[in-house]
C-alpha positions in Angstrom: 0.0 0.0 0.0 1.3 3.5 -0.9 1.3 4.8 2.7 1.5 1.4 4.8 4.6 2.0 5.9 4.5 5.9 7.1 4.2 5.1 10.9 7.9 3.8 10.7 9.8 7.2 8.9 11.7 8.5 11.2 13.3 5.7 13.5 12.4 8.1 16.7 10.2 7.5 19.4 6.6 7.3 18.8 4.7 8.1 21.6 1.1 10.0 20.9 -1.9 11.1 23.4 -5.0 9.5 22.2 -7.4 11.2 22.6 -11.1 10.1 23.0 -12.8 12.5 24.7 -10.8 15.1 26.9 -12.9 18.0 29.0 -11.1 21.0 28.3 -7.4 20.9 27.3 -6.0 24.8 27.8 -2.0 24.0 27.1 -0.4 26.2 25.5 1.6 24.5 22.5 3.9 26.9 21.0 7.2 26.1 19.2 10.0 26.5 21.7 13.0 28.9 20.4 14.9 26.1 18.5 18.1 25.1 19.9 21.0 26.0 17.7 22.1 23.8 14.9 25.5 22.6 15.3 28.3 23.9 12.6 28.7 20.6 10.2 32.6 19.7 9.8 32.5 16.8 7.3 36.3 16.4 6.4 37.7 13.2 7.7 40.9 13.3 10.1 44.5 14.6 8.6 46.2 11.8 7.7 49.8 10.4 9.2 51.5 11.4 6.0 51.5 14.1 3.5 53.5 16.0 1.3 52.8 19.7 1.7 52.9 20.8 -2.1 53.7 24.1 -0.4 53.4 26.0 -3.9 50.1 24.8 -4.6 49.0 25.9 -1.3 50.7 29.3 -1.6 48.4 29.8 -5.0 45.3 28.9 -3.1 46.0 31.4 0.0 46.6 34.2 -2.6 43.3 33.6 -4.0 41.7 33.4 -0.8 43.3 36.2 0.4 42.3 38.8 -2.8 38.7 37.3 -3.4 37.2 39.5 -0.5 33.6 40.2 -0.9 32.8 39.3 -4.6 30.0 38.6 -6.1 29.4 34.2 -5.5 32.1 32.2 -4.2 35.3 31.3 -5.0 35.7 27.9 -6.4 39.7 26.7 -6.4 39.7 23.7 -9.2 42.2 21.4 -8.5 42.9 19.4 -11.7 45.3 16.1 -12.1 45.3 12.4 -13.0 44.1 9.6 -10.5 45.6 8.8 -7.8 48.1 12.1 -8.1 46.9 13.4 -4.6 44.1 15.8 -5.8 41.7 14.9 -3.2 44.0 14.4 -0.3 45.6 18.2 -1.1 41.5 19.5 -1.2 40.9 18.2 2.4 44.3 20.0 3.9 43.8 23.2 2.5 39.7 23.1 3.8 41.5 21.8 7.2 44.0 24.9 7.0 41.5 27.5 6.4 38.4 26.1 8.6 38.4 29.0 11.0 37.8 31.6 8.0 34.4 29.8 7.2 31.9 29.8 10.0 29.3 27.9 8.4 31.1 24.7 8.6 32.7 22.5 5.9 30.8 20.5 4.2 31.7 17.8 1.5 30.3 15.1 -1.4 32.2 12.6 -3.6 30.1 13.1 -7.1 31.2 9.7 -7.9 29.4 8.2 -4.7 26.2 9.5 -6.3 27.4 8.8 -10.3 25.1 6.2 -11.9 25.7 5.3 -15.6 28.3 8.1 -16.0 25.8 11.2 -14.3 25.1 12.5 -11.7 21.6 13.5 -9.9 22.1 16.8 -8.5 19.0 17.1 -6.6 20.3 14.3 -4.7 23.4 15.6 -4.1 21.5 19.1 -3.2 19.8 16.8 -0.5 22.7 15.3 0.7 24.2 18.8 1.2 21.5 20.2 3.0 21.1 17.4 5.1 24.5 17.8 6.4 23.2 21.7 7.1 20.3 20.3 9.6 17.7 20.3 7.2 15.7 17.2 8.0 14.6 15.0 5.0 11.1 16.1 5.8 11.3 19.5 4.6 13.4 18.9 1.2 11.4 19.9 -2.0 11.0 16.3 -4.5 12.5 18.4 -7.6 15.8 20.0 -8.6 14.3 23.6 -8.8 12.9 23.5 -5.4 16.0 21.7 -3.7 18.3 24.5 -5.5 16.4 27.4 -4.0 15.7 25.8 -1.1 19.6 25.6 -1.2 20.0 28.9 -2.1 17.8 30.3 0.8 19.7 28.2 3.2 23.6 29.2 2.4 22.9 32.5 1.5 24.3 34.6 4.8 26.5 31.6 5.6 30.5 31.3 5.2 30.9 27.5 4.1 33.6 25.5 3.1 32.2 22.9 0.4 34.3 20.5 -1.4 33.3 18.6 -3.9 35.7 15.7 -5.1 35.3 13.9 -8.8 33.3 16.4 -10.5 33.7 15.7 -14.4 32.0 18.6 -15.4 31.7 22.4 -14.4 28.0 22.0 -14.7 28.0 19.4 -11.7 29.2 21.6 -9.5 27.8 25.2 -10.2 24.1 24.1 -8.9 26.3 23.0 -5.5 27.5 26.1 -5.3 26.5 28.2 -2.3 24.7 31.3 -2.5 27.1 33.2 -0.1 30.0 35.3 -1.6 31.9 34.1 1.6 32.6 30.6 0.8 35.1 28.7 -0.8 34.6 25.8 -3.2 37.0 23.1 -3.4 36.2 20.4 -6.7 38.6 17.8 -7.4 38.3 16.8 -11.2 40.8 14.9 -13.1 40.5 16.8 -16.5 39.3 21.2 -16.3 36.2 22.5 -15.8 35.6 24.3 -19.1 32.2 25.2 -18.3 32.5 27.3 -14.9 31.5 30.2 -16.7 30.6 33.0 -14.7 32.2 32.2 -11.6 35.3 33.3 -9.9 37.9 30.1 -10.4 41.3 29.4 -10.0 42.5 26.5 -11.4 45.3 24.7 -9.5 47.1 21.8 -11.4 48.2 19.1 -9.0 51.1 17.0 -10.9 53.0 14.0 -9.6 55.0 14.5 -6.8 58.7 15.7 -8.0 61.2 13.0 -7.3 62.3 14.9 -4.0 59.1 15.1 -2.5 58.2 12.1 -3.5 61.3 10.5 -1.1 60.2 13.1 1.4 57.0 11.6 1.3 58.5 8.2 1.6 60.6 9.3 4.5 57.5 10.7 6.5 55.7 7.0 5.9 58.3 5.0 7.2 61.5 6.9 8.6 64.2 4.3 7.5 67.6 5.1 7.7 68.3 3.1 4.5 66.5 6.2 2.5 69.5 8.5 3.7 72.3 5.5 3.0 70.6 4.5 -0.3 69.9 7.7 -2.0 69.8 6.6 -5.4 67.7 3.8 -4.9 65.2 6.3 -3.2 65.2 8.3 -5.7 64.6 5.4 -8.1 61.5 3.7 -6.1 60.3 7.4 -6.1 60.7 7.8 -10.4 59.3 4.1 -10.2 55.9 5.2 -8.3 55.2 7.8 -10.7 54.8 10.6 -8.5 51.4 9.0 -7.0 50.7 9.3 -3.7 48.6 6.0 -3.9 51.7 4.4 -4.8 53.9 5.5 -2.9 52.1 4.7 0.4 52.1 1.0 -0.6 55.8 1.1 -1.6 56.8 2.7 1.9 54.9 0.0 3.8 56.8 -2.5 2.0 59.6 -0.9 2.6 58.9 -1.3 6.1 57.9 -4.9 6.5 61.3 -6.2 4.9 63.6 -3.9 7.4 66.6 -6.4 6.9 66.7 -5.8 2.9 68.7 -3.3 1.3 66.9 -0.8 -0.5 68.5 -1.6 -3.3 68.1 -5.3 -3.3 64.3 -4.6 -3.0 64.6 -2.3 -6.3 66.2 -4.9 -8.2 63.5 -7.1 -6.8 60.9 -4.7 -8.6 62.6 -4.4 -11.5 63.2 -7.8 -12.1 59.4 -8.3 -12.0 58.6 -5.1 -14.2 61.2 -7.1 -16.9 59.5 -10.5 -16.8 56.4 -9.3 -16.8 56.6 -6.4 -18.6 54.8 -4.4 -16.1 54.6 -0.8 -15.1 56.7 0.0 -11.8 53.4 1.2 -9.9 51.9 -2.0 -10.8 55.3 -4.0 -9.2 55.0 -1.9 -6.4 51.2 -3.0 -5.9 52.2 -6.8 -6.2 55.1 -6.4 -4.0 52.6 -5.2 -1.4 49.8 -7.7 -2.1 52.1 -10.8 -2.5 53.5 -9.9 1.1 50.2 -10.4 2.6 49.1 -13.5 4.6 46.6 -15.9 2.7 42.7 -14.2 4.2 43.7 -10.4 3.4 45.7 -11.6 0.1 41.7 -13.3 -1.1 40.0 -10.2 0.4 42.4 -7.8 -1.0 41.3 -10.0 -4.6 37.7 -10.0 -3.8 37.1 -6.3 -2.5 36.3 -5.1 -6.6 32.7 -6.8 -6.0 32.2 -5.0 -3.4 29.5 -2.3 -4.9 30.4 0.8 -2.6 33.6 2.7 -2.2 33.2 1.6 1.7 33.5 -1.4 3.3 32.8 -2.1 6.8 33.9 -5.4 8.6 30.7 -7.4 8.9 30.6 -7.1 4.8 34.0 -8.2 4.5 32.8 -11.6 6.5 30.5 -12.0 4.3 32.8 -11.4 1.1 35.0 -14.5 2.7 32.1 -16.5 3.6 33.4 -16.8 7.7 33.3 -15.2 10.7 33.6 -11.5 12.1 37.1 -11.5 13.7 39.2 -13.4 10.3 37.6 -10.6 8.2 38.7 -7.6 10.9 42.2 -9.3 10.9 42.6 -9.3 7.3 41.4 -5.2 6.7 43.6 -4.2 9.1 46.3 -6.2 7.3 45.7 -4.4 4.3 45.6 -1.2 6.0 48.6 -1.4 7.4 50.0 -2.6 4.0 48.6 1.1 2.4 46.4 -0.9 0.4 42.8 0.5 2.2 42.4 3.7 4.3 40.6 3.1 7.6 37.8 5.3 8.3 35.4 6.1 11.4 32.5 4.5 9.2 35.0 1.4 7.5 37.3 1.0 4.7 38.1 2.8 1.5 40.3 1.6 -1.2 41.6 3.6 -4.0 40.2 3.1 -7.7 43.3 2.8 -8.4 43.8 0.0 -5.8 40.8 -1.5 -7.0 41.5 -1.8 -10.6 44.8 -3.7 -9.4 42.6 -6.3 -7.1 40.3 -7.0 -10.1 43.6 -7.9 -11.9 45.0 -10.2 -9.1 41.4 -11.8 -8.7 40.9 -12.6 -12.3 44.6 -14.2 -12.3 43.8 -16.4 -9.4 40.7 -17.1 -10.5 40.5 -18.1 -13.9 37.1 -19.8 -14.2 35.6 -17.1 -12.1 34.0 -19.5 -9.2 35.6 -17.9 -6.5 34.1 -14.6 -7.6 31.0 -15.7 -8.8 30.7 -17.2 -4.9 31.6 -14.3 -3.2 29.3 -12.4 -5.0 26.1 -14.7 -4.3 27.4 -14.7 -1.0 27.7 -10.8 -0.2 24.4 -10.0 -2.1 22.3 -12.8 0.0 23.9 -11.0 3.0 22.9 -8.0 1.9 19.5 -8.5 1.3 18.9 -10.6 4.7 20.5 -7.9 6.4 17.8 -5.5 4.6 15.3 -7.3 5.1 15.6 -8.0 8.9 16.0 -4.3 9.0 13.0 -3.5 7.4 11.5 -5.8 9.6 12.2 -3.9 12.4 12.1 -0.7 10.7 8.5 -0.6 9.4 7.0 -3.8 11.1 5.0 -6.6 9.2 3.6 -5.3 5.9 3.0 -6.6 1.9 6.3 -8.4 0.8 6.6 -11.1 -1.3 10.4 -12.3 -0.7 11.6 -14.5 1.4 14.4 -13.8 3.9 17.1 -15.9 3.0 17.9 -17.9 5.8 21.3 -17.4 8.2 24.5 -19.5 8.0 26.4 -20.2 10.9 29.4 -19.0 8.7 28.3 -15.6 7.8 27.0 -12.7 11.2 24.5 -11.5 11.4 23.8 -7.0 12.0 22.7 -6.9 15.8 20.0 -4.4 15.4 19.5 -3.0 18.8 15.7 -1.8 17.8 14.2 0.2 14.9 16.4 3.6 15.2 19.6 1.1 15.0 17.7 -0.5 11.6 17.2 2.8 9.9 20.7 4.1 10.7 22.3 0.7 9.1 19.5 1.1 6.0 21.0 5.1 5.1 24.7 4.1 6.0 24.8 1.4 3.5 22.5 3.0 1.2 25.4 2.4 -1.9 26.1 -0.7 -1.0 22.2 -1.7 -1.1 21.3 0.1 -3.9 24.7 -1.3 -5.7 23.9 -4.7 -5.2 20.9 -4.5 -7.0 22.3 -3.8 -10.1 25.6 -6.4 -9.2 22.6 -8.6 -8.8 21.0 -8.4 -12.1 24.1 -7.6 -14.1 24.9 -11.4 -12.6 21.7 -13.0 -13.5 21.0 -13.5 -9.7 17.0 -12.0 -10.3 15.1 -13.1 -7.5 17.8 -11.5 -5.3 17.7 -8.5 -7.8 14.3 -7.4 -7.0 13.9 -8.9 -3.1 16.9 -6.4 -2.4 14.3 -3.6 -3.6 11.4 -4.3 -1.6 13.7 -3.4 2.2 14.8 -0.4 -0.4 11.0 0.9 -0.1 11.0 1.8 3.6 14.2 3.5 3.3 12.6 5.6 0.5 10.0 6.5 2.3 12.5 8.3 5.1 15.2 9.3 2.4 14.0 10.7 -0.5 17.0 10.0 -3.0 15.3 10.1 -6.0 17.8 9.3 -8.8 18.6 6.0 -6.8 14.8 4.6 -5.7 13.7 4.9 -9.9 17.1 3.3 -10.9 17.2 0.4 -8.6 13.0 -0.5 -8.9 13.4 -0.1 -12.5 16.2 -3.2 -11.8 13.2 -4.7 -9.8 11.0 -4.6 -12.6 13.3 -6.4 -15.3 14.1 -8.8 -12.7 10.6 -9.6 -11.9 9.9 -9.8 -15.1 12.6 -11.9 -16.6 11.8 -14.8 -14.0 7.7 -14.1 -14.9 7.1 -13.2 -11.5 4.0 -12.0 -11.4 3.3 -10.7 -7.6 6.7 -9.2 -8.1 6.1 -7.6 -11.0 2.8 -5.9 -9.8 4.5 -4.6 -6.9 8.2 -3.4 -8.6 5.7 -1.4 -11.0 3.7 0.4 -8.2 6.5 1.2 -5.8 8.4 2.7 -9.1 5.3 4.6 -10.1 5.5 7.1 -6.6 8.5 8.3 -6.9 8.3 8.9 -10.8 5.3 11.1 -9.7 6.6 12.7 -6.8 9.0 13.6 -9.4 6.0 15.1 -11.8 6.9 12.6 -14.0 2.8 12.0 -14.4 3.1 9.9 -17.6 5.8 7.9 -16.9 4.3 6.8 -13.4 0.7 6.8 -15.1 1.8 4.1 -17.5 3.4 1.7 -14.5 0.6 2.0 -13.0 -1.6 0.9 -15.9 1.0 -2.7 -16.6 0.6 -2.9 -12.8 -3.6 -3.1 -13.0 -3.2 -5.3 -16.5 -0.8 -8.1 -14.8 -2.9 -7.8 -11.7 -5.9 -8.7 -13.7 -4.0 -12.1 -13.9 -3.4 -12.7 -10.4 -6.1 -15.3 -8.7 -8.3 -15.0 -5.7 -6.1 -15.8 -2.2 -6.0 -13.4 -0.2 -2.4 -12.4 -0.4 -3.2 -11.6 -4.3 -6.9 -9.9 -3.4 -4.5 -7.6 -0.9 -2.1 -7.0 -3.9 -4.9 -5.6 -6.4 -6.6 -3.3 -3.7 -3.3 -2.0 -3.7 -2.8 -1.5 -7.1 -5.8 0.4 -7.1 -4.5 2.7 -4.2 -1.3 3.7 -5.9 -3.3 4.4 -8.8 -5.7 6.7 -6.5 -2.9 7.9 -4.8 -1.5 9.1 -8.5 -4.9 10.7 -9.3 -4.4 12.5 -5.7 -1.2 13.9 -6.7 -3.0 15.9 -9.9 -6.0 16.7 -8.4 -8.3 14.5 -9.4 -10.1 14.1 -6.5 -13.4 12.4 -8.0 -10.5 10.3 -9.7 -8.6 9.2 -6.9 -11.9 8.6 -4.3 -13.2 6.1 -6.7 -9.7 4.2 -6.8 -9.6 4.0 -2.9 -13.2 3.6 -2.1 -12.8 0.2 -4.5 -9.5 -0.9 -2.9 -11.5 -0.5 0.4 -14.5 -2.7 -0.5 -11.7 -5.1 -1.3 -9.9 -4.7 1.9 -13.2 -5.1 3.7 -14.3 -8.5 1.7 -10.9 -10.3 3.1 -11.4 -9.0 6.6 -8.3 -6.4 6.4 -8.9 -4.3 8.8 -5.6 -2.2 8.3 -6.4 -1.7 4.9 -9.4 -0.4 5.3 -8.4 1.9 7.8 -6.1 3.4 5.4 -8.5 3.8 2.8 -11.1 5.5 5.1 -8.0 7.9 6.0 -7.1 8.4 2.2 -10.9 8.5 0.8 -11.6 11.0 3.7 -8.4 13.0 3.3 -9.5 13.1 -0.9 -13.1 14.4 0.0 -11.9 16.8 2.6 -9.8 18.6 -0.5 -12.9 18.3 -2.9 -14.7 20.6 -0.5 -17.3 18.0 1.4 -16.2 18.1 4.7 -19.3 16.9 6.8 -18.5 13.6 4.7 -14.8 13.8 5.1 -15.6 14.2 9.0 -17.5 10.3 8.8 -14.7 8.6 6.9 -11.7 10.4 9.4 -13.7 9.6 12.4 -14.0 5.8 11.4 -10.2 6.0 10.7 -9.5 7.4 13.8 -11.7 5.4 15.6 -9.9 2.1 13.8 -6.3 3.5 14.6 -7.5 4.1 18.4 -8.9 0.5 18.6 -5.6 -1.3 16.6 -3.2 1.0 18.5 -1.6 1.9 15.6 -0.1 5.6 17.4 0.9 7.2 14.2 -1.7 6.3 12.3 -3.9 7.4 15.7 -2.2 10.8 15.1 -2.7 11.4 11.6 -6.2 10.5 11.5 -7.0 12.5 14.1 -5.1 16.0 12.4 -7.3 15.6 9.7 -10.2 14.9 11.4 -9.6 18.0 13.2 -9.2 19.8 10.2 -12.2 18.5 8.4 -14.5 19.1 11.7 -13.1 23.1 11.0 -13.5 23.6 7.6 -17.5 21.5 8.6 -17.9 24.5 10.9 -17.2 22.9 14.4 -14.1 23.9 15.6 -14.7 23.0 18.7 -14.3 19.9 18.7 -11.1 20.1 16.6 -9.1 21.2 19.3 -8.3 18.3 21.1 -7.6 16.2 18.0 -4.9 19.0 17.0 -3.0 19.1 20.1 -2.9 15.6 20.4 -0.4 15.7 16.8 1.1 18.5 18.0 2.0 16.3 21.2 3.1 13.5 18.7 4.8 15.4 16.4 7.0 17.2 18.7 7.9 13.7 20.6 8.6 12.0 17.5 10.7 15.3 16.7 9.3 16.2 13.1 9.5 20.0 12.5 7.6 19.7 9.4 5.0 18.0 10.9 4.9 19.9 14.2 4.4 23.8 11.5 2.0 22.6 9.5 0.1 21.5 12.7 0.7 24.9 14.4 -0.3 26.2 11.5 -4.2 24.7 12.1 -4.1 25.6 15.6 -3.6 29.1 14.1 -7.2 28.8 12.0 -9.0 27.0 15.4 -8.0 30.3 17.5 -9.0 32.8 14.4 -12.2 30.6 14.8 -12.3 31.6 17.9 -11.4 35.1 17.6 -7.9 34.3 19.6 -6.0 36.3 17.1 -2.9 37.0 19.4 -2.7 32.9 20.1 -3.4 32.5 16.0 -0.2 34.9 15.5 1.6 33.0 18.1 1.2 29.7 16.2 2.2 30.9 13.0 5.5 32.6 14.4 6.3 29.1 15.8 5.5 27.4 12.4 7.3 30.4 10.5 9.9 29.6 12.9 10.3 26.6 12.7 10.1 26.8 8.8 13.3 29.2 8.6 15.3 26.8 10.2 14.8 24.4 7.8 15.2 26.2 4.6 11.7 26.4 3.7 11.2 28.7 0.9 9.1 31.8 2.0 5.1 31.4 1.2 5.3 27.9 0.9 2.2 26.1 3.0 2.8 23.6 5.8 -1.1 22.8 6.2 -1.7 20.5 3.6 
């Protein structure tokens, strides 16, 4: 059903007075002042080792220094090759200059959010603004409205945004704050030709000279032999080409063999690079993986299936197939080999790094089982993981999947409660939403559109748009090459919302209509009855969204008479909530107060709390607009109560904002104004564009 999983958005508490009848309720439930947001500082910690590039830097402080006041921001484009240090240079100078930007630093990797080569930038507007304080709640569904909401919320602020693996100037100027005051960092390996318009100074980063690059090498491992040995310094240094990424790995294997002359470990090198007719960096990469122990040797081979840039250590079980402790072993082997970077939320290997472990796997593994395993064993991790998390997340509701079963090999997430669920659901969002597409690019379909249906609830609290159509339009070829049809039915209605959510009418329109035709199909059980009635409610749900309210009360008064012949008494709760809600807006309120009062009577009586408050804010708002305020009043503070326990802002202004027409009702015009101060408030905070409504 479009909205049966609503009561389980934001992963907070969910206590709600229910109110039946209550005498007289006089509290006074105004918006407290707001406590202040805290400044967002999104760069991860300085590393142990770096090479200053103190040239580079003194460019960048020039053009800090001279940009003053100017009209937009300045944006410093630092251009270079992979793996040169580009990215690594961008997070020291925003470390260096933090102070200067009081707004925080904020930052996005465009390739994180990159699918077939672009890049949704309304997604990446709502990651940005997320990391401001601006709670998913109150983020516009298009680009237009995300970029002024944007706008309106960086305009008086001094931020520090960088932006790493742009490809294009014109991914980057709709990131660009509004204030004059900040400073734009983008990493991009070619130039931005299209930054027209904007103050830009483009810094090339190059390899790292010879010199610094044995400085560098000194600072990582601090051997005497560097000093002794100069020349073979300098030659490991001319072998790594100047990369950072390759030079880490070469001073760590440097390290490990402390007996060896530098010099007999060059000729080591170079008698690979001759047999094998290899680049340097690539002998300097296999000296570091063939020093590994046998586990983070097959990880280290394994981790280019892995379908997000981070890795944390339960995935890396699974990518073995064995338990927790082997797999947090073996990462922190290949950390301290400089072949992944450990970070607070896992592990990150280089693309470069990764491209060289593709290599090493498909030499070991020549028929592809190993790989092939690994990769049926990480997605059916995946998508138990998901599912349990859903389970928790959103409670029982219409799936059609089965949860794959455990293995004593392979751990299991320990999910403390629902809050814990969520959290895991948005911090592996890539890796979820990549294994969809691993899945089906594999031919492993049933997996391919099970992983969507956990994908849902996270929707529903995460509105990243580019991702939900991508991976359910997955779900649908999936379910449709196996002939699926329950599957099918469902891949093609959860699709539809966002594609209209996107005003993408026709697009969602005609899912909707293959949904209804295959549906046709389906037989009488229950479980199938349940699936058409909700068919017909996405459809409604469509007609809501264009204002066709005669449309979309026909679609959910049918899926109710189908909910009530199989004895669902959820379902036709929700309808009687929908069909009121629908009747409300087509201006019959004394029928709209009927329908809300069964739903809220229904929600009451199945303890369903968020459903018990959302009934009973539209019942209050349909007993207004009927011409009996009141008995509204009660209703209304009771989701005012709710809404501020379960902490939604957006929720709690657009319910201040009724309490505002029940005291003009009244004639309580100072407590009216009161309200909407706390709503316009509340709205500010949150980047809400000016004029825009919170009451419907």
């Amino acid at each position: 059903m479009v909205e049966e999983t609503h009561n389980s958005m934001s992963g907070r508490a969910e206590t709600v007075v229910q109110a039946g009848h209550i005498g007289e309720m006089h509290q006074h439930l105004h918006a407290a002042a707001p406590t202040a947001l805290p400044v967002p500082f999104q760069l991860p910690p300085a590393p142990a080792h770096f090479e200053n590039r103190q040239d580079e830097q003194d460019r960048i402080n020039r053009a800090v220094e001279s940009h003053g006041d100017r009209v937009g921001p300045l944006v410093i484009a630092l251009t270079g090759i992979g793996g040169v240090g580009k990215t690594a240079l961008g997070f020291h100078i925003a470390r260096q200059l933090r102070q200067r930007y009081t707004g925080g630093a904020l930052y996005v990797d465009l390739d994180d959010m990159r699918r077939d080569g672009a890049v949704e930038v309304a997604d990446v507007l709502a990651e940005l603004m997320t990391g401001l304080g601006v709670s998913q709640e109150w983020l516009k569904p298009s680009f237009t409205g995300r970029a002024q909401q944007y706008w309106t919320h960086t305009q008086d602020k001094r931020l520090l945004l960088v932006i790493d693996n742009a490809r294009f100037g014109a991914e980057a100027v709709p990131l660009l704050p509004a204030s004059a005051g900040s400073l734009v960092i983008v990493t991009s390996q070619g130039p931005l030709y299209d930054l027209d318009g904007v103050a830009t100074v483009e810094v090339p980063v190059n390899e790292l000279s010879v010199d610094d690059a044995v400085r560098l090498l000194g600072h990582i491992v601090e051997d005497p032999r560097l000093s002794a040995e100069p020349e073979a310094a300098a030659e490991l240094a001319r072998g790594c080409g100047g990369l950072p990424a390759a030079i880490l790995v070469a001073g760590q294997w440097i390290r490990k063999y402390r007996r060896r002359s530098l010099s007999r470990l060059i000729a080591e090198l170079t008698a690979e690079l001759h047999e094998k007719g290899i680049p340097m960096v690539e002998a300097v990469w296999d000296a570091g993986y063939s020093g590994l122990e046998p586990e983070a040797a097959r990880l280290y081979r394994l981790m280019s299936l892995h379908p997000a840039p981070v890795i944390t250590a339960p995935a890396a079980a699974a990518l073995l197939g064995g338990a927790l402790q082997p797999a947090e072993d073996a990462l922190e082997e290949l950390e301290s080999a400089g072949l992944l970077e450990g970070r607070d939320e896992g592990y990150r290997m280089h693309d470069l790094l990764r491209g060289h472990a593709d290599r090493r796997a498909r030499q070991a593994d020549r028929d592809g089982s190993e790989l092939a395993e690994a990769r049926r064993t990480l997605t059916r991790w995946y998508r138990r993981q998901a599912a349990r998390a859903d389970l928790l997340a959103a409670g029982p509701r219409m799936t059609f999947a089965a949860t794959p079963p455990s293995t004593s090999a392979v751990p299991d997430i320990r999910f403390s409660g629902k809050a814990e669920a969520l959290r895991w659901l948005e911090s592996q969002r890539l890796a979820l939403y990549g294994c969809v597409h691993r899945a089906f690019e594999s031919e492993l379909y049933e997996d391919a559109w099970a992983l969507c249906e956990p994908l849902w609830t996270h929707f529903l609290d995460h509105r990243h748009y580019a991702d939900i159509i991508d991976a359910f339009s997955t779900g649908v070829a999936a379910a449709e090459h196996l002939e699926n049809l329950p599957a099918m039915v469902r891949m093609r209605c959860q699709l539809a919302r966002p594609l209209w959510e996107q005003e993408r009418y026709d697009e969602a329109a005609e899912q909707l209509r293959w949904a209804l035709s295959a549906a046709e199909t389906l037989g009488e059980s229950v479980p199938e009855r349940k699936l058409k009635a909700s068919a017909v409610e996405f459809r409604g749900s469509l007609k809501y969204a264009q204002e066709d309210w005669a449309g979309a009360a026909a679609d959910f008064e049918s899926a109710r008479g189908v909910h009530a012949a199989i004895g669902n008494v959820y379902g036709v709760l929700l309808q009687n909530y929908l069909l009121g809600r629908t009747i409300l807006r087509h201006g019959e309120p004394e029928q709209a107060v009927a329908l809300l009062h069964e739903a809220h009577r229904a929600a009451r009586e199945q303890k369903r709390e968020r459903m018990t408050a959302r009934t009973g804010f539209a019942l209050g708002q349909a007993l207004r607009l009927a011409g009996r305020a009141a008995e509204a009043g009660d209703l209304v503070r009771a989701a005012l109560v709710n809404a501020r326990e379960r902490k939604s802002s957006f929720d709690e202004a657009r319910i201040l904002t009724e309490l505002a027409a029940l005291e003009d009702e009244a004639g309580q015009t100072a407590e009216a104004e009161a309200h909407r101060a706390a709503a316009r408030m509340l709205a500010a905070r949150s980047g809400r564009l000016p004029g825009d409504d919170q009451s419907s």
